[in-house]
C-alpha positions in Angstrom: 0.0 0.0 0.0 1.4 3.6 -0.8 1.3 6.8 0.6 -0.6 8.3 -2.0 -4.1 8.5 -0.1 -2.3 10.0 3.5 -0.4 12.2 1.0 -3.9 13.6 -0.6 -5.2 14.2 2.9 -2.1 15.8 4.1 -2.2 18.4 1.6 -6.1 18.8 1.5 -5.9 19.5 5.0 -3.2 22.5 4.4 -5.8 23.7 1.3 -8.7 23.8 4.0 -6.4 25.7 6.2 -5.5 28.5 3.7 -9.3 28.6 2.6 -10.1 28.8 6.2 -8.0 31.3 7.6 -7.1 33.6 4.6 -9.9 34.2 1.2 -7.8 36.7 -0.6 -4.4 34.2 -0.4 -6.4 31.4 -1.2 -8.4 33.5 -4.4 -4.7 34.5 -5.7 -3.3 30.8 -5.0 -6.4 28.8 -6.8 -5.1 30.9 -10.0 -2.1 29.1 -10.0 -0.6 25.9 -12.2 -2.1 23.2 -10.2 1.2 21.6 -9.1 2.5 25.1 -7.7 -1.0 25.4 -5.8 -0.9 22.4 -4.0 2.5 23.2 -2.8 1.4 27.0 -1.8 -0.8 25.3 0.0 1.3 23.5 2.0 3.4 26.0 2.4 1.2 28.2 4.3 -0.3 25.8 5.8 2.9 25.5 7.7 3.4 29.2 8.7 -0.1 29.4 9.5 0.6 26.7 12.3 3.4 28.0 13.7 1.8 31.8 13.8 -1.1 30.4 15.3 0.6 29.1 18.0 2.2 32.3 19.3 -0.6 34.7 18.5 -3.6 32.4 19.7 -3.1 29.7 21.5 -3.0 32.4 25.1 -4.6 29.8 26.8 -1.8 27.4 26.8 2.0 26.7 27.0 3.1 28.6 24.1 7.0 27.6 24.5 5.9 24.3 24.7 3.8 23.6 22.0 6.3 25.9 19.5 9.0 23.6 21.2 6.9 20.6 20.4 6.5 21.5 16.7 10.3 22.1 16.1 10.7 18.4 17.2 8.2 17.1 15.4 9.4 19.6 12.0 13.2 18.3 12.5 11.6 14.7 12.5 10.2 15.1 9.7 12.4 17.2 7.3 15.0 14.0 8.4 13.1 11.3 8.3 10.8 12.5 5.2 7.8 11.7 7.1 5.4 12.8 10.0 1.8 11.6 11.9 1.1 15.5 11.4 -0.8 16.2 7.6 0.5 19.4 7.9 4.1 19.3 8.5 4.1 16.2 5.6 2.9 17.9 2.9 4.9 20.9 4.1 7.9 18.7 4.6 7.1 16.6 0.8 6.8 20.9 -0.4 10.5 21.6 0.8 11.5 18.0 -0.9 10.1 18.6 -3.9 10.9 22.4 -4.6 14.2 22.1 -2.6 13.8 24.6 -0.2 16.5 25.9 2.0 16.8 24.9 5.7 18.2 28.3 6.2 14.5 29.5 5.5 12.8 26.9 7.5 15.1 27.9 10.7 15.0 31.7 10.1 11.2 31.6 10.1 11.0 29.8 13.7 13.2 32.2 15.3 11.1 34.7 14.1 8.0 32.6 15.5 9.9 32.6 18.8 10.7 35.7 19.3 7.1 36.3 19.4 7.3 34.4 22.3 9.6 37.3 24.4 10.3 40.3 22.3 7.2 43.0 22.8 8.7 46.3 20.8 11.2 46.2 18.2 13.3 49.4 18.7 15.8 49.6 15.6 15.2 49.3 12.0 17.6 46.3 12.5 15.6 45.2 15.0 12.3 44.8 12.9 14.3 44.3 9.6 15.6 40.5 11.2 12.0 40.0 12.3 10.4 41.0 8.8 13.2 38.8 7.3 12.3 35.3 8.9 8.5 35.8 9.6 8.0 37.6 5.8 11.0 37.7 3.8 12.2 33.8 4.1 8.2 32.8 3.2 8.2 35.0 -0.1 11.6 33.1 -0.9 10.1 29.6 -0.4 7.2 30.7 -2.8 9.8 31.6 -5.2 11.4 28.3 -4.6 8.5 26.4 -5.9 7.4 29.1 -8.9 10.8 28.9 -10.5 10.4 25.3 -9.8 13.8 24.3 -10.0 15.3 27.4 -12.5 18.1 28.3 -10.3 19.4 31.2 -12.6 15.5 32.6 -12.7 15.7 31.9 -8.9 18.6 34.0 -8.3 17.4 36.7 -10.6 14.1 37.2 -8.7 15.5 36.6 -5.0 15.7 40.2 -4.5 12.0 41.2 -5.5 10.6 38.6 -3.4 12.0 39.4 -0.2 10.7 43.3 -0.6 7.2 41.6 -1.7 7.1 40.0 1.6 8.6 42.9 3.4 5.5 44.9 2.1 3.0 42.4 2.7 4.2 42.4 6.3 4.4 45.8 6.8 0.9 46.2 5.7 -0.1 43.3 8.0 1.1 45.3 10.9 -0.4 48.2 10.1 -3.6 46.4 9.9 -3.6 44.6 12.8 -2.1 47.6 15.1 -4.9 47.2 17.2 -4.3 43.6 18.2 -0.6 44.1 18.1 -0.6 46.7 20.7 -4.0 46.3 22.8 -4.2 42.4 22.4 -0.8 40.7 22.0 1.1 44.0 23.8 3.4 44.1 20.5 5.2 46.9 18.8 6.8 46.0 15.2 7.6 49.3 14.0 10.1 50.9 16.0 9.3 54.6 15.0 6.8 53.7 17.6 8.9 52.8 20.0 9.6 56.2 21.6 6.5 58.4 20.1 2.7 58.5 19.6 1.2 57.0 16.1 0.4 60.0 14.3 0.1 61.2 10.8 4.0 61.8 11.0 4.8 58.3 11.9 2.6 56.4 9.7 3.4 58.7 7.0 7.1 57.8 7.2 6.3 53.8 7.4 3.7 54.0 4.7 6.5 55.5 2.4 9.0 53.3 3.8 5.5 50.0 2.6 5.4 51.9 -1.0 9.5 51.6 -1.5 9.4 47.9 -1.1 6.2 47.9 -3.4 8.0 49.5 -6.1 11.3 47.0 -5.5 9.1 44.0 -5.7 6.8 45.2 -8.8 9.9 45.3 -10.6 10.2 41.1 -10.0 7.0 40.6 -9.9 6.9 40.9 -13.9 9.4 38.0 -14.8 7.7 35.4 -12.5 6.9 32.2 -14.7 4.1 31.5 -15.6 0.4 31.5 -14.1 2.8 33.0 -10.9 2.9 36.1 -12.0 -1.1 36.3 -12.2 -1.2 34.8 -8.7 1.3 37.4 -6.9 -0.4 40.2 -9.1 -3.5 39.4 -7.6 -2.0 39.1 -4.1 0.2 42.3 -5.0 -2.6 44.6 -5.8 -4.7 43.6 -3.0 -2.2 44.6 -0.6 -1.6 47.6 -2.3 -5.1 48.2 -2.2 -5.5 47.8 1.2 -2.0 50.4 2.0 -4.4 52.9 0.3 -7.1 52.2 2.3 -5.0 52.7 5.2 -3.3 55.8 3.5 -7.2 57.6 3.8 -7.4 56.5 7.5 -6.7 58.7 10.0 -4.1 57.1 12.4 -6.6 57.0 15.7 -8.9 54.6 13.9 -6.4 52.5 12.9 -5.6 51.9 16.5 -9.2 51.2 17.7 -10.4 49.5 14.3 -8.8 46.8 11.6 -9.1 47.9 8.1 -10.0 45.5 5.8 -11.2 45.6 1.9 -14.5 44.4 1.1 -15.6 41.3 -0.5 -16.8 43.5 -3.5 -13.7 45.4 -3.3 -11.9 41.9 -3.4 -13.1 40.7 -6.2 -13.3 43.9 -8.6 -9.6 43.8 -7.8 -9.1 40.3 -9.0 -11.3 40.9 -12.0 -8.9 43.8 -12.6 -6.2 42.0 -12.3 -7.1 39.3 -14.5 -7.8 41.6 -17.6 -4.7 42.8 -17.0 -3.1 39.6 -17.0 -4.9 38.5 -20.3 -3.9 41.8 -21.9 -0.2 41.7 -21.4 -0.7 45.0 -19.5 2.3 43.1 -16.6 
């Protein structure tokens, strides 16, 4: 008897995951060549584990279980197996697409220092963080686009670590009211020693639109059904820095900005037109 079956669960179970917890990653992934999907999949299936454990799980032994999953991920990046459907088709992902370790281990230190570090107070500081929580994940995603085009790989590295920068960035800004008032976090460390106001976000939404622009230039030479994915993914983001652009900086603190549905999908259309018009 084969693997095959466990290995369709496995990475099913990372596809309900993304569907789950994200709509607009899952809308730019399901665009995607359908071997490069599954692995996307899997891929955030993973980071959506280990994120879930520091930012969620307040109930419980956070150390522990973040402890718990680096056993059971070195297991199973050794032994090329695991009882956990996530980390297997994660694990089968980084196999198949040969993604670096150096990725895998930057993004749990960046998971742990969830755990203790509360304010970030140096561009350094933050930068290191961005890099292993945001930076590393865009990489892996590039891993399994250029599948196996080292040269295209190489060419593109750049790109996709300001892509993730952005997206990260953005995240933050979005979620400044969970960051600070929930989880007692402070990412950006212009906030560090003042107030958020117009000032302050002003200088880190320039500092958003710099990696945009970095990351655009990339974003055009991705292979494929890729490039319509990350577009997608690209514009929403981009969409949503506007948003926050038109949002005075005391609402940002007592409300999350998000895009509508509508919004959502008028941007995919969008997007798509553009696609099938050579417009990118």
């Amino acid at each position: 008897m084969s693997l095959n079956l466990y290995r369709e669960v496995c990475y099913n179970t990372s596809k309900l995951i993304t569907k789950s917890y994200s709509t607009s990653f899952s809308l730019a992934t399901s665009l995607m060549e359908d071997e490069k999907k599954e692995a996307i999949y899997a891929l955030y299936g993973f980071v959506r584990l280990a994120d879930e454990i520091v930012d969620t799980f307040h109930p419980y032994n956070k150390e522990e279980l973040l402890n718990k999953l680096q056993d059971e991920l070195d297991y199973a990046l050794k032994h090329k197996i695991s009882t956990n459907g996530v980390l297997y088709s994660f694990v089968d992902t980084v196999e198949r697409f040969n993604i670096s370790s150096e990725n895998i281990t930057a993004f749990m230190d960046s998971m742990r220092a969830d755990l203790t570090q509360t304010t970030y107070h140096t561009a350094d500081d933050m930068n290191k963080y961005i890099y292993g929580s945001a930076d590393v994940v865009g990489l892996m995603c590039l891993k399994i686009f250029c599948n196996g085009n080292q040269d295209q790989y190489d060419e593109l590295k750049s790109s996709a670590m300001r892509l993730g920068s952005a997206f990260q960035k953005v995240n933050f800004l979005r979620d400044l009211k969970d960051d600070l008032q929930v989880l007692g976090r402070s990412y950006f460390p212009e906030l560090s020693n003042a107030t958020f106001n117009e000032q302050t976000k002003a200088k880190i939404e320039k500092s958003i639109d710099e990696d945009f622009e970095a990351a655009y230039i990339g974003l055009r030479n991705l292979p494929g059904r890729s490039k319509l994915s990350v577009l997608v993914a690209f514009n929403y983001y981009n969409g949503l820095l506007q948003k926050i652009k038109r949002t005075p900086p005391q609402k940002i603190i007592n409300q999350r900005v998000r895009i509508s549905n509508i919004r959502k999908y008028y941007l995919i259309l969008k997007t798509m037109v553009m696609y099938k018009l050579r417009l990118v």
